[in-house]
SERO-4910 file (N, C-alpha, C, O; in steps of 0.05 Angstrom, whole numbers):
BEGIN
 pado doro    nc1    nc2    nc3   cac1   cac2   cac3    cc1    cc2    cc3    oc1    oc2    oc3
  Unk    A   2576   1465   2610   2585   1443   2628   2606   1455   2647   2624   1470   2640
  Unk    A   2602   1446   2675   2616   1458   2690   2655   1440   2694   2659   1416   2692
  Unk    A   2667   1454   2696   2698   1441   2695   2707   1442   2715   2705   1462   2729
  Unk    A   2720   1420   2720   2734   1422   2754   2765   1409   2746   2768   1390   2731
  Unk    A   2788   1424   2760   2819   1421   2757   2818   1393   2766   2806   1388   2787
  Unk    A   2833   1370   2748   2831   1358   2767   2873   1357   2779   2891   1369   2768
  Unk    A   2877   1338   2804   2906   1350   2810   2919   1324   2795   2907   1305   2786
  Unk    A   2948   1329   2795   2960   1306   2794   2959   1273   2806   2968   1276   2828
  Unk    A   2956   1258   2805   2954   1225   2817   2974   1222   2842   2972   1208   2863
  Unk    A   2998   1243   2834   3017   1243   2858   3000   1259   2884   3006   1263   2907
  Unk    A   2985   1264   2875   2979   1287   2898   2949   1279   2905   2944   1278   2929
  Unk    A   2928   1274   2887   2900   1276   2889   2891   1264   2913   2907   1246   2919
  Unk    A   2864   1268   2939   2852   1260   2949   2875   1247   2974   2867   1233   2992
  Unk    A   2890   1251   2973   2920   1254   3001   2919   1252   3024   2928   1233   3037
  Unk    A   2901   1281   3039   2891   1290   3063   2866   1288   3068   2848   1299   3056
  Unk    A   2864   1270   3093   2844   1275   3111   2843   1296   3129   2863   1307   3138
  Unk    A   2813   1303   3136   2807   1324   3160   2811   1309   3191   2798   1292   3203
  Unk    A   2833   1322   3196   2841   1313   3226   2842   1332   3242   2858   1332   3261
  Unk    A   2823   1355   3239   2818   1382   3263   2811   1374   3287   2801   1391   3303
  Unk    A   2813   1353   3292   2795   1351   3320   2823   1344   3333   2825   1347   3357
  Unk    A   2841   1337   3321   2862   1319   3343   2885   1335   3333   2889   1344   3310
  Unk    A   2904   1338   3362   2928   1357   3365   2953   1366   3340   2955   1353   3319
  Unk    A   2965   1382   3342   2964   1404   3351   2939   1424   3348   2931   1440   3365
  Unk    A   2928   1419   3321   2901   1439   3318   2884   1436   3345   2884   1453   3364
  Unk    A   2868   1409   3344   2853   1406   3376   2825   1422   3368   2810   1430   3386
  Unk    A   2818   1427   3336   2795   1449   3334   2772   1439   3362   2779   1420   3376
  Unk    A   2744   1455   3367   2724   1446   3377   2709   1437   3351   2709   1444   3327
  Unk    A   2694   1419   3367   2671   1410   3346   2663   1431   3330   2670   1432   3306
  Unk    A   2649   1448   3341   2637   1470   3316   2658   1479   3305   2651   1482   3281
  Unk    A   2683   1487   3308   2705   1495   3290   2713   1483   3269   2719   1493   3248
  Unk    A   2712   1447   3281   2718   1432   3257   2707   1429   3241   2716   1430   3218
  Unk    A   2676   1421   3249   2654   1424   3225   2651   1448   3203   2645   1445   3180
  Unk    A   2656   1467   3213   2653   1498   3200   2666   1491   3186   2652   1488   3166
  Unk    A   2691   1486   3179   2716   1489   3168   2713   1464   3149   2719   1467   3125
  Unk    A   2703   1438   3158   2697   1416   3134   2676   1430   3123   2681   1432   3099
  Unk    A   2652   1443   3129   2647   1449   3116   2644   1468   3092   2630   1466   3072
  Unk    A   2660   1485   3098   2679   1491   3082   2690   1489   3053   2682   1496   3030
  Unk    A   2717   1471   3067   2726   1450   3051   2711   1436   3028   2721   1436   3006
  Unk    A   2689   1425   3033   2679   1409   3023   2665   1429   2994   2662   1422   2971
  Unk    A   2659   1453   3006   2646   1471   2988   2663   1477   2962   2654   1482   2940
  Unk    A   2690   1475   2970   2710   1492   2951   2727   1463   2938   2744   1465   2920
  Unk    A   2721   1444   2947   2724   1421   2939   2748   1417   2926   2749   1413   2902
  Unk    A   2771   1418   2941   2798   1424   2928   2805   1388   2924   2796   1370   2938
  Unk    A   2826   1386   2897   2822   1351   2898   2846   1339   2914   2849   1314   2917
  Unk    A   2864   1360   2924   2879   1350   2948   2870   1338   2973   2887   1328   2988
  Unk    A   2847   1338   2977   2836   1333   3005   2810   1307   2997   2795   1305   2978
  Unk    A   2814   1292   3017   2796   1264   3012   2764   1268   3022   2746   1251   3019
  Unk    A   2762   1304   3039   2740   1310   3045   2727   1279   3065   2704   1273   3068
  Unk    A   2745   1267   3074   2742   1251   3104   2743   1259   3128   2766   1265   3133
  Unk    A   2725   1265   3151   2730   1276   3173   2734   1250   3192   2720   1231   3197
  Unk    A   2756   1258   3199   2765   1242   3214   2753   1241   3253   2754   1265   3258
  Unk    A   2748   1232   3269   2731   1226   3289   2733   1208   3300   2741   1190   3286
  Unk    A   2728   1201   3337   2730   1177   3352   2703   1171   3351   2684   1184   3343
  Unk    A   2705   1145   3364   2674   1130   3374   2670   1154   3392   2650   1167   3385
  Unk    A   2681   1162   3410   2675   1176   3435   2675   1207   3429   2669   1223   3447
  Unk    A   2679   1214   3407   2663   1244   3392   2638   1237   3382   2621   1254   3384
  Unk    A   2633   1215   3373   2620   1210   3349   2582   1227   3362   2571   1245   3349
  Unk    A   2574   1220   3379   2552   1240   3395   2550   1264   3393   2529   1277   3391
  Unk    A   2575   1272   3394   2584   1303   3395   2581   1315   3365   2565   1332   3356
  Unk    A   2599   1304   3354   2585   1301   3317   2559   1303   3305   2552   1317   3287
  Unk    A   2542   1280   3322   2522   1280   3302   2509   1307   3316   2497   1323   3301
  Unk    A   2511   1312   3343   2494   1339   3355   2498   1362   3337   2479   1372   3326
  Unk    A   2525   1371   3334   2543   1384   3321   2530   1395   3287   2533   1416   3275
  Unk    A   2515   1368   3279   2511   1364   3248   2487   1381   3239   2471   1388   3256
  Unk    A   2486   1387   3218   2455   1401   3214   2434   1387   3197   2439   1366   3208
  Unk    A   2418   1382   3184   2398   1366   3171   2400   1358   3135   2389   1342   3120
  Unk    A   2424   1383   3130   2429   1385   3107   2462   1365   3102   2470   1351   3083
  Unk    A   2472   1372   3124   2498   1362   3126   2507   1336   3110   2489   1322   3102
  Unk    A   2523   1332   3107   2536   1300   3093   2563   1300   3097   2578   1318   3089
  Unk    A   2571   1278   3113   2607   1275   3126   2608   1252   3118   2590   1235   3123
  Unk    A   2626   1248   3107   2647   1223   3103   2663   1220   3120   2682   1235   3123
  Unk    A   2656   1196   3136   2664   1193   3165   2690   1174   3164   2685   1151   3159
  Unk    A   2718   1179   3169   2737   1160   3179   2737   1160   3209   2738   1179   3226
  Unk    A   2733   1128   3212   2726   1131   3254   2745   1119   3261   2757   1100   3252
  Unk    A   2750   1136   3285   2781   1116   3293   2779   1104   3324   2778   1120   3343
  Unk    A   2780   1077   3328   2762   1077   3355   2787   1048   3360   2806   1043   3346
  Unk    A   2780   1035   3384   2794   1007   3391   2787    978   3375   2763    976   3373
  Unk    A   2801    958   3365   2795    950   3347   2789    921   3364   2806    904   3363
  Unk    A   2765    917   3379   2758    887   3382   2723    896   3378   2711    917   3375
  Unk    A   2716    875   3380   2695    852   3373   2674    863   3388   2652    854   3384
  Unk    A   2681    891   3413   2648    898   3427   2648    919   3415   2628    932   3423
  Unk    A   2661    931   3399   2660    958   3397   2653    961   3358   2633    967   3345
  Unk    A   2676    954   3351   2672    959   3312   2648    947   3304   2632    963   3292
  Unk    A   2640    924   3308   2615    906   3288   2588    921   3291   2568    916   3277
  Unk    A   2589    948   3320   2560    961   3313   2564    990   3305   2548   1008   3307
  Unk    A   2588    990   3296   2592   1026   3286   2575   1013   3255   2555   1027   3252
  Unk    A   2576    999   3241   2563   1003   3215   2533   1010   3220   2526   1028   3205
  Unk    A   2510   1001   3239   2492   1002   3246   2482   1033   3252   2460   1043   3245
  Unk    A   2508   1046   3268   2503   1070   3288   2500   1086   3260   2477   1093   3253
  Unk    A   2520   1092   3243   2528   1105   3218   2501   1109   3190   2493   1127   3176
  Unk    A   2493   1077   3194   2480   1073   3175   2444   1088   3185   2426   1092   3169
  Unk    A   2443   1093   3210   2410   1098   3215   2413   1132   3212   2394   1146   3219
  Unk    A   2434   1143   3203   2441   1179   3205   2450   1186   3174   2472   1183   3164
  Unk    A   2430   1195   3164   2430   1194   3133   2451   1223   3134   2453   1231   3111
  Unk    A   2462   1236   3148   2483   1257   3148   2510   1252   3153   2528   1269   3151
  Unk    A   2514   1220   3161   2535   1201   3155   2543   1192   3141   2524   1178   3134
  Unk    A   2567   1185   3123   2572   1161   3116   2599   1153   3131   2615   1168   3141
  Unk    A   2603   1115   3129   2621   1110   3144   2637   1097   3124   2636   1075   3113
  Unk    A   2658   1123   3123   2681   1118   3090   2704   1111   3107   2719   1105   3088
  Unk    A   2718   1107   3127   2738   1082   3134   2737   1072   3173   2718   1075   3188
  Unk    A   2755   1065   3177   2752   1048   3207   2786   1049   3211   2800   1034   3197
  Unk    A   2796   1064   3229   2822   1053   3235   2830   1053   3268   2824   1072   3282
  Unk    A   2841   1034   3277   2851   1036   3300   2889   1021   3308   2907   1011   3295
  Unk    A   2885   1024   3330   2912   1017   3334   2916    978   3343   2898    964   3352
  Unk    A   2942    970   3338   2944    941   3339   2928    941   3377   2928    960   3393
  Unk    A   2916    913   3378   2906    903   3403   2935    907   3411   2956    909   3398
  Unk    A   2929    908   3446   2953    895   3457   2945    869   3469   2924    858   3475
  Unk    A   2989    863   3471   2988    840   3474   3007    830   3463   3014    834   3440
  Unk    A   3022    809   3488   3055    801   3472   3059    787   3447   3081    777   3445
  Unk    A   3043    784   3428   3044    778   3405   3037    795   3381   3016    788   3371
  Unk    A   3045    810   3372   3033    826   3352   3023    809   3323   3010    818   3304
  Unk    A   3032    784   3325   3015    774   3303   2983    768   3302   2965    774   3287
  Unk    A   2984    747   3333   2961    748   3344   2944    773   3345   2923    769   3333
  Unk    A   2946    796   3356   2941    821   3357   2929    830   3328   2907    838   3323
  Unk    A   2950    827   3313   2932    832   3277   2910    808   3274   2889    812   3263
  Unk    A   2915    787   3283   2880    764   3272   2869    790   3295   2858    810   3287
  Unk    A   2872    785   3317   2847    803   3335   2831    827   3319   2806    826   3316
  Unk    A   2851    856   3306   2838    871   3300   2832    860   3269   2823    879   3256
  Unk    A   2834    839   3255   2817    836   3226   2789    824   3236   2770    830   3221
  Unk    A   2783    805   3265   2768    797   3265   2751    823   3276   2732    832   3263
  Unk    A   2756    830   3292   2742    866   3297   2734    874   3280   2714    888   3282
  Unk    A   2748    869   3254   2740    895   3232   2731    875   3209   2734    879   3185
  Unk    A   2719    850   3222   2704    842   3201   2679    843   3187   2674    837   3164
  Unk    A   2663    855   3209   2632    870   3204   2633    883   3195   2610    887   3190
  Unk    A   2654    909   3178   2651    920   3165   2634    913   3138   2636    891   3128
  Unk    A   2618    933   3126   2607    934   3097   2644    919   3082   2666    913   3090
  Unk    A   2629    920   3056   2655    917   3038   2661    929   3028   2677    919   3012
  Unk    A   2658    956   3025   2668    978   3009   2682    995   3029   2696   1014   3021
  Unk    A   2679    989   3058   2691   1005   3076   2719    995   3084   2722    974   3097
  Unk    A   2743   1013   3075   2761   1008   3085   2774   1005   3117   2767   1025   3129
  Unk    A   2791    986   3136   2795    979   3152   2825    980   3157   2835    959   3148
  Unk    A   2850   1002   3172   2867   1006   3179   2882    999   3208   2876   1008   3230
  Unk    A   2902    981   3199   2907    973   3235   2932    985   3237   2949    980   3220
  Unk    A   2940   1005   3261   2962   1024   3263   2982   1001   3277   2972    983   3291
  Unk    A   3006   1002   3273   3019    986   3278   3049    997   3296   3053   1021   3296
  Unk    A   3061    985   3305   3080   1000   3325   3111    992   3298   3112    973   3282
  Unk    A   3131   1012   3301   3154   1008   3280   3173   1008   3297   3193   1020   3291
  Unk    A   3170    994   3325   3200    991   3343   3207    959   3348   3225    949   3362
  Unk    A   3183    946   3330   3188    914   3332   3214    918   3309   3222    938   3297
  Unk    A   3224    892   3307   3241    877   3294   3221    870   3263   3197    866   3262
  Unk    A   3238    871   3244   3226    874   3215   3218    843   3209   3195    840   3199
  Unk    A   3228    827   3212   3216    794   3213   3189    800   3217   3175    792   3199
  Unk    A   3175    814   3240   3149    813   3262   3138    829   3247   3116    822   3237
  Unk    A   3150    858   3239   3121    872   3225   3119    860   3198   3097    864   3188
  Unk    A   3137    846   3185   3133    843   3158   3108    811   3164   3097    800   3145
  Unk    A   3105    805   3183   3087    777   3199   3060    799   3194   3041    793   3178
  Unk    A   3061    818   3206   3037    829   3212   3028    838   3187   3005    840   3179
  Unk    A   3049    843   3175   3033    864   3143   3019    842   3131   2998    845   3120
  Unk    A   3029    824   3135   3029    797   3115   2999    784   3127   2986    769   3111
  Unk    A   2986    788   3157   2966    778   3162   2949    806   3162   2926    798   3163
  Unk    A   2949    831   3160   2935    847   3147   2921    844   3118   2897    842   3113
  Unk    A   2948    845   3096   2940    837   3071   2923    812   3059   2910    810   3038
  Unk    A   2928    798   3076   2912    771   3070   2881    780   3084   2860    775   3072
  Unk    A   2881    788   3100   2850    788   3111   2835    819   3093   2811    825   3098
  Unk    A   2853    834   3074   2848    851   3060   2851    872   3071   2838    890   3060
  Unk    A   2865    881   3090   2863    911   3104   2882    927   3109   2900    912   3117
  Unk    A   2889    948   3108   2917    954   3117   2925    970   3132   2910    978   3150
  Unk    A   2951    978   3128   2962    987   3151   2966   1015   3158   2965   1032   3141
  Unk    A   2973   1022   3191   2973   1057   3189   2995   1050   3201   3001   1029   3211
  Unk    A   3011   1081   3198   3038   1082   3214   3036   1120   3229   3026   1141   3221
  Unk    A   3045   1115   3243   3036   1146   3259   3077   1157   3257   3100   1148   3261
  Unk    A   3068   1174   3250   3100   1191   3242   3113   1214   3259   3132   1229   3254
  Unk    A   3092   1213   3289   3103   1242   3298   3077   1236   3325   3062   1218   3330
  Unk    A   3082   1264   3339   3061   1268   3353   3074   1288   3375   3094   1301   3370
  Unk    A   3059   1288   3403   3071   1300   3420   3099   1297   3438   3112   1317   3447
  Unk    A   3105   1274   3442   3129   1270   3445   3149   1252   3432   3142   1235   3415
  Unk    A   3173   1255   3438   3201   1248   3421   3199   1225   3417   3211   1216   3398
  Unk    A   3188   1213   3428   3183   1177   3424   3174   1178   3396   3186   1170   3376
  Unk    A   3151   1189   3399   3132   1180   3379   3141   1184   3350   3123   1178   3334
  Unk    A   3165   1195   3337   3172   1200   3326   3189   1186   3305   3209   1199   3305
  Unk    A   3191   1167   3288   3198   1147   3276   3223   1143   3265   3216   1137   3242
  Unk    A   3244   1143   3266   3266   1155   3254   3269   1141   3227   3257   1120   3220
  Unk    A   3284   1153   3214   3281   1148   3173   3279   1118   3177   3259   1105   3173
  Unk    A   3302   1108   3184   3306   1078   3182   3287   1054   3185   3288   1032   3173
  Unk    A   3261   1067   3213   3245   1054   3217   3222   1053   3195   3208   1034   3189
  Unk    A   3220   1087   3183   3202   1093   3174   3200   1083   3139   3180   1081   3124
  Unk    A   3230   1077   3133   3232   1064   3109   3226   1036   3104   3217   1028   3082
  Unk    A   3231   1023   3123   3231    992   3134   3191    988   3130   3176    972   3119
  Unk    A   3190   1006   3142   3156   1006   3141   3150   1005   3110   3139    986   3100
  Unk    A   3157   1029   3095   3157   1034   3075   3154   1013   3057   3131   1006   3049
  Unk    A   3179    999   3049   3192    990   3041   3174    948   3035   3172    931   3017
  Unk    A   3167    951   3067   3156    921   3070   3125    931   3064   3112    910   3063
  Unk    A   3113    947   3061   3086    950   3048   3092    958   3026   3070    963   3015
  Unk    A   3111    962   3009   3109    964   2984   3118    938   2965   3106    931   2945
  Unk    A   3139    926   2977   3137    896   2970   3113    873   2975   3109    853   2962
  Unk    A   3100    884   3000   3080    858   2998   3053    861   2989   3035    845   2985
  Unk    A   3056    892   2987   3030    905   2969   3013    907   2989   2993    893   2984
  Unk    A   3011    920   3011   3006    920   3038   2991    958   3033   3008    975   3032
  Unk    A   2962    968   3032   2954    995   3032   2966   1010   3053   2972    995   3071
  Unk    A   2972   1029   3057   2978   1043   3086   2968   1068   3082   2969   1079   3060
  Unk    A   2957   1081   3108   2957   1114   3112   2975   1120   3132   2987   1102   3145
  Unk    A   2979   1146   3137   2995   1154   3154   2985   1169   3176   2968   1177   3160
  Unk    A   2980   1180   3196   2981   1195   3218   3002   1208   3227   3025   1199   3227
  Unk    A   2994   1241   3240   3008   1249   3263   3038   1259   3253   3054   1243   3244
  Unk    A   3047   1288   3257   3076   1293   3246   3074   1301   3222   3087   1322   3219
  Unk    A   3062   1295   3204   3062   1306   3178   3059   1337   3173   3045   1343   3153
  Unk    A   3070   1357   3188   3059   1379   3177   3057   1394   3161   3037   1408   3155
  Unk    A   3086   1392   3148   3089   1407   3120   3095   1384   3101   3088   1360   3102
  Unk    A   3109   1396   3084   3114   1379   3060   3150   1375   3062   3160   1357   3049
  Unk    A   3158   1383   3070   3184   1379   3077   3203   1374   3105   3207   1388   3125
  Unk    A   3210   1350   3099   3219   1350   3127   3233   1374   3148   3241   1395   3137
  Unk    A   3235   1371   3169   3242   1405   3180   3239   1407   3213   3217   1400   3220
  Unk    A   3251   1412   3228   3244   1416   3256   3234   1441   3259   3236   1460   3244
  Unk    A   3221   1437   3284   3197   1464   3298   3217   1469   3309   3234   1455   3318
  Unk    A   3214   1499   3307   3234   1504   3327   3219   1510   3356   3232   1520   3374
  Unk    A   3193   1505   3359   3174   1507   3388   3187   1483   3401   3193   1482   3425
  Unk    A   3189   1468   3386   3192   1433   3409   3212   1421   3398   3215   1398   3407
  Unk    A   3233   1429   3378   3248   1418   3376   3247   1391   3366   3266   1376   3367
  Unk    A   3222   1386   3355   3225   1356   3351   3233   1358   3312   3228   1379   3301
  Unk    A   3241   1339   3299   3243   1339   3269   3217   1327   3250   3214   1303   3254
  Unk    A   3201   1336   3233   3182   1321   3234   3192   1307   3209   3214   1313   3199
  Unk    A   3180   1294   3203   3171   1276   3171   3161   1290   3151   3140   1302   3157
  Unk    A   3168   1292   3127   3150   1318   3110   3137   1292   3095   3150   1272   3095
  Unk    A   3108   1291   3081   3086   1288   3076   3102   1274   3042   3101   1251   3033
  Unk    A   3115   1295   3029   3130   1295   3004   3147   1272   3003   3145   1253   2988
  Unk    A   3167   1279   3021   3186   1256   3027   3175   1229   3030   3187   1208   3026
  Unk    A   3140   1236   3042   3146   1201   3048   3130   1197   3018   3130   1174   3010
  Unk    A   3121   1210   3008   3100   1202   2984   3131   1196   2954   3125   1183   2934
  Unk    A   3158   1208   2957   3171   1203   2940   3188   1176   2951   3200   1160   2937
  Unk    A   3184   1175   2981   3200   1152   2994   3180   1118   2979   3190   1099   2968
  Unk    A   3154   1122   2983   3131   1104   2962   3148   1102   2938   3166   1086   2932
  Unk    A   3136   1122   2926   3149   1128   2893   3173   1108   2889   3172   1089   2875
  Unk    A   3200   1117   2907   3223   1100   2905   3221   1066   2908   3236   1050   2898
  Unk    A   3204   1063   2918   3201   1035   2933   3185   1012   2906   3185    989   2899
  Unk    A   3171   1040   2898   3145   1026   2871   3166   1015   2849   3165    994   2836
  Unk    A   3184   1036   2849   3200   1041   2819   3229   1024   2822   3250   1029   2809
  Unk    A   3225    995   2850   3244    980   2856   3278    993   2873   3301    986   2873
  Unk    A   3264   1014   2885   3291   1018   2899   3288   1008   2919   3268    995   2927
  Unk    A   3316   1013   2936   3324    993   2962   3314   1012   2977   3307   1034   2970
  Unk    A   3314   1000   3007   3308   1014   3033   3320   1036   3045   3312   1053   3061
  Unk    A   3357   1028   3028   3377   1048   3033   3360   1073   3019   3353   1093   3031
  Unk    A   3354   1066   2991   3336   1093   2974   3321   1102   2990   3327   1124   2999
  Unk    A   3299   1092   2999   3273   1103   3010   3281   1115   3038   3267   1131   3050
  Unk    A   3305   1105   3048   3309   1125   3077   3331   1144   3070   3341   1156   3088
  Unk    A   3341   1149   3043   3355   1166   3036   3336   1196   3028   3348   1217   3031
  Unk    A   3313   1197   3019   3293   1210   3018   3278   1222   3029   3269   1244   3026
  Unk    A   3275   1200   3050   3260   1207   3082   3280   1229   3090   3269   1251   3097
  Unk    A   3302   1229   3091   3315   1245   3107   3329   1268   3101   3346   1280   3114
  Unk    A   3317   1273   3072   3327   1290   3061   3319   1328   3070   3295   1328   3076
  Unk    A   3326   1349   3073   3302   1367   3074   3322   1389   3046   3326   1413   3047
  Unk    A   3326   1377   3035   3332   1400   3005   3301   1392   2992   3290   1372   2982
  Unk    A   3292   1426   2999   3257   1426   2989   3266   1420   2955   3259   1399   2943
  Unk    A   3280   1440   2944   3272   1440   2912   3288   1419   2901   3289   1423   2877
  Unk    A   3299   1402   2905   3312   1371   2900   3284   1362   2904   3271   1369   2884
  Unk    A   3265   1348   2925   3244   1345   2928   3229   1354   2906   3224   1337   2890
  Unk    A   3221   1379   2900   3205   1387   2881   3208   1375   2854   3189   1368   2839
  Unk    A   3236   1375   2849   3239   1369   2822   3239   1345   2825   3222   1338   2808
  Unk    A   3246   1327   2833   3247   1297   2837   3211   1288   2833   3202   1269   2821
  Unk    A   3196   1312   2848   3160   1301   2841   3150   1312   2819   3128   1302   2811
  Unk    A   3159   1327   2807   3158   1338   2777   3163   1316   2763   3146   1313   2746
  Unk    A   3179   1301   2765   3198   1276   2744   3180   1249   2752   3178   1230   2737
  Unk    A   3169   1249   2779   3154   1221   2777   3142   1213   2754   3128   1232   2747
  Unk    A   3141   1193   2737   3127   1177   2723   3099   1175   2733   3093   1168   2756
  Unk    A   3078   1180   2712   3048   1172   2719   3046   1154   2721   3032   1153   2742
  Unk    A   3049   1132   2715   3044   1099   2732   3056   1102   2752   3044   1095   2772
  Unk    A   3081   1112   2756   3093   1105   2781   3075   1114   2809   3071   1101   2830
  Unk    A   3066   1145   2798   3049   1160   2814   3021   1145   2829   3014   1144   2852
  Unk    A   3007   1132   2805   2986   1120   2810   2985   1085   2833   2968   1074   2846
  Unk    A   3018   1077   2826   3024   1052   2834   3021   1063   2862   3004   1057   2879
  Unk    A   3042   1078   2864   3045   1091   2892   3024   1102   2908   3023   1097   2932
  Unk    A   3005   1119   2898   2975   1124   2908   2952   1102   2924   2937   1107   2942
  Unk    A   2958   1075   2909   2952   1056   2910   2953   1046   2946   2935   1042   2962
  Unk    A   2975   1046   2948   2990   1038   2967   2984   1060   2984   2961   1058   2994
  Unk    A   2996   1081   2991   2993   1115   3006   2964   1121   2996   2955   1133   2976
  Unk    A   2953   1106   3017   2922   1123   3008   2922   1150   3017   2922   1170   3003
  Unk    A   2924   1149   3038   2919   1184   3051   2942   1184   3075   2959   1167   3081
  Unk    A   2936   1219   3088   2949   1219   3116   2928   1245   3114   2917   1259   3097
  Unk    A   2931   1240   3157   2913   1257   3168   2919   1276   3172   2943   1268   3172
  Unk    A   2922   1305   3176   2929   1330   3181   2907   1348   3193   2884   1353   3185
  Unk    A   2923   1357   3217   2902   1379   3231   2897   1401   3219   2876   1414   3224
  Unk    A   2917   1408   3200   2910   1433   3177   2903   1432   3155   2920   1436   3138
  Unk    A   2875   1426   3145   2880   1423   3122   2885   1441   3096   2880   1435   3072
  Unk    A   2900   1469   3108   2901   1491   3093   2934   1492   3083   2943   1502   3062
  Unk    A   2951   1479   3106   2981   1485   3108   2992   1456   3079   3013   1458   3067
  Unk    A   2980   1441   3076   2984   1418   3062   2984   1437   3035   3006   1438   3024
  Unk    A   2963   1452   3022   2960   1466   2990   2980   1486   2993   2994   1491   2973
  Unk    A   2985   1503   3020   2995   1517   3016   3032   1513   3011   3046   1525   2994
  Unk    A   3040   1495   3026   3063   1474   3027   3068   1470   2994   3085   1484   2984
  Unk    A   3052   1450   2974   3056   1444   2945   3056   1468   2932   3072   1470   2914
  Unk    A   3039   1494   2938   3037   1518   2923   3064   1533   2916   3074   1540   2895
  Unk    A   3074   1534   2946   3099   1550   2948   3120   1537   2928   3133   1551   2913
  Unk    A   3124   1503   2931   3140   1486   2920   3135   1493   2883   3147   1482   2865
  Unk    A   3116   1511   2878   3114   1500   2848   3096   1472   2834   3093   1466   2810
  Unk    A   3087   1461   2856   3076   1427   2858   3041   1433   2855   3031   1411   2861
  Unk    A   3022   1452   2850   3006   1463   2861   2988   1445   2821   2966   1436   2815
  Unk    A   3002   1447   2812   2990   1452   2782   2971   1427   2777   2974   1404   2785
  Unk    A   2952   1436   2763   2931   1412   2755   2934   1404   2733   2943   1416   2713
  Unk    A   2925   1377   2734   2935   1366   2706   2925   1361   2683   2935   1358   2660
  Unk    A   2893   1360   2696   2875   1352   2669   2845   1367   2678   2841   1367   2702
  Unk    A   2827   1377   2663   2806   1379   2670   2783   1355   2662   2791   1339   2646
  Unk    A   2757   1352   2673   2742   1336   2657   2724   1355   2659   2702   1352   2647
***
């Protein structure tokens, strides 16, 4: 019988394949090479999701070979001409499947309104396909905790983007705990985007910007599961003592781990090599159980 490691709950199935979009920026054939890859060596850190726009999606299937099989996360605009025929497009390309849907809130001076818009968008989905609406963290906490609250009810949840190319885009702890914090109380799923590069928080020193480490926000969850305050969860965020970090994810509780998984389904990463190598260095690398 063949045996496969499986990883910790804090850690398992985490990262998506996000080679196509910046800093990486792979080409199509780079990225595919490389999922495919991935997929071969089947590490259980990675959700083996390639991540993709409506407006690659051509380029993809050209890209694909006859043997191929992608687990497709599509990330496209979320109204009513566009989502209700991606299940159709997906479903006639047996080298597809279409394993989630996320896009960003409609605009529009209401962001509540804006969340009914993209649930009704993302109501054609199958039912097993998950549906993520990215949401902006510079409203006032009254408003996004409105929006989580009309996400969860229509069953779908939320993304929060943590970084990107410029300083804006960049979330600072306080916002990013507040986020945290109100999807973990209202039981609200979220993934993450963008900024995540390592596992510890840390500035580039190319651009100067500080990113979000991946760890921090997965123990910033953790804190939030296990009833701490927001003060906790942005005390974490902003932490960058790596081996405090380490040992603090050593000590999570397995329910806690799994509660929190629950919630933090994934985040996207242009690398999906720097993420194992990040937990390796930490000591965090170890598997827990075989089947």
């Amino acid at each position: 019988m063949t045996t496969h490691a499986a990883a910790s709950p804090l850690f398992s199935a985490l990262v998506d394949d996000a080679g196509l979009f910046p800093p990486e920026a792979l080409t199509m054939t780079a990225a595919t090479t490389r999922h495919r890859r991935d997929s071969a060596a089947a590490h259980p850190l990675l959700t083996h999701r390639f991540l993709c726009t409506t407006g690659q999606l051509p380029e993809l299937l050209a890209a694909l070979g006859p043997e191929d099989r992608f687990r497709l996360g599509l990330i496209t605009q979320l109204d009513t001409s566009t989502v209700p025929s991606t299940p159709a497009l997906t479903a006639a390309d047996p080298r597809i499947e279409l394993a989630a849907v996320e896009g960003p809130l409609p605009p529009g001076p209401d962001p509540v309104a804006a969340a009914r818009q993209a649930l009704a968008a993302l109501g054609g989905l199958p039912e097993h396909v998950p549906g993520y609406v990215e949401i902006p963290l510079t409203g006032d906490r009254p408003t996004m905790t409105s929006v989580l609250h009309v996400l969860t009810e229509g069953g779908r949840g939320a993304k929060v983007r943590c970084g990107g190319l410029r300083a804006e885009l960049f979330p600072s702890c306080g916002q990013l705990a507040a986020f945290v914090h109100a999807c973990v109380r209202g039981g609200v799923p979220f993934k993450a985007t963008a900024g995540l590069h390592h596992a510890v928080r840390h500035r580039d020193e190319r651009t100067g910007f500080t990113h979000h480490g991946f760890l921090n926000l997965l123990l910033a969850v953790c804190r939030a599961v296990d009833g701490g305050t927001a003060h906790d969860v942005m005390a974490v965020l902003g932490t960058v003592d790596a081996e405090s970090l380490a040992d603090e994810a050593r000590h999570v509780p397995r329910h806690t781990a799994v509660a929190a998984r629950a919630l933090f389904t994934a985040y996207g990463s242009c690398s999906t090599s720097e993420p194992l190598e990040d937990l390796q260095a930490l000591g965090l690398d170890a598997k827990e159980t075989t089947v």
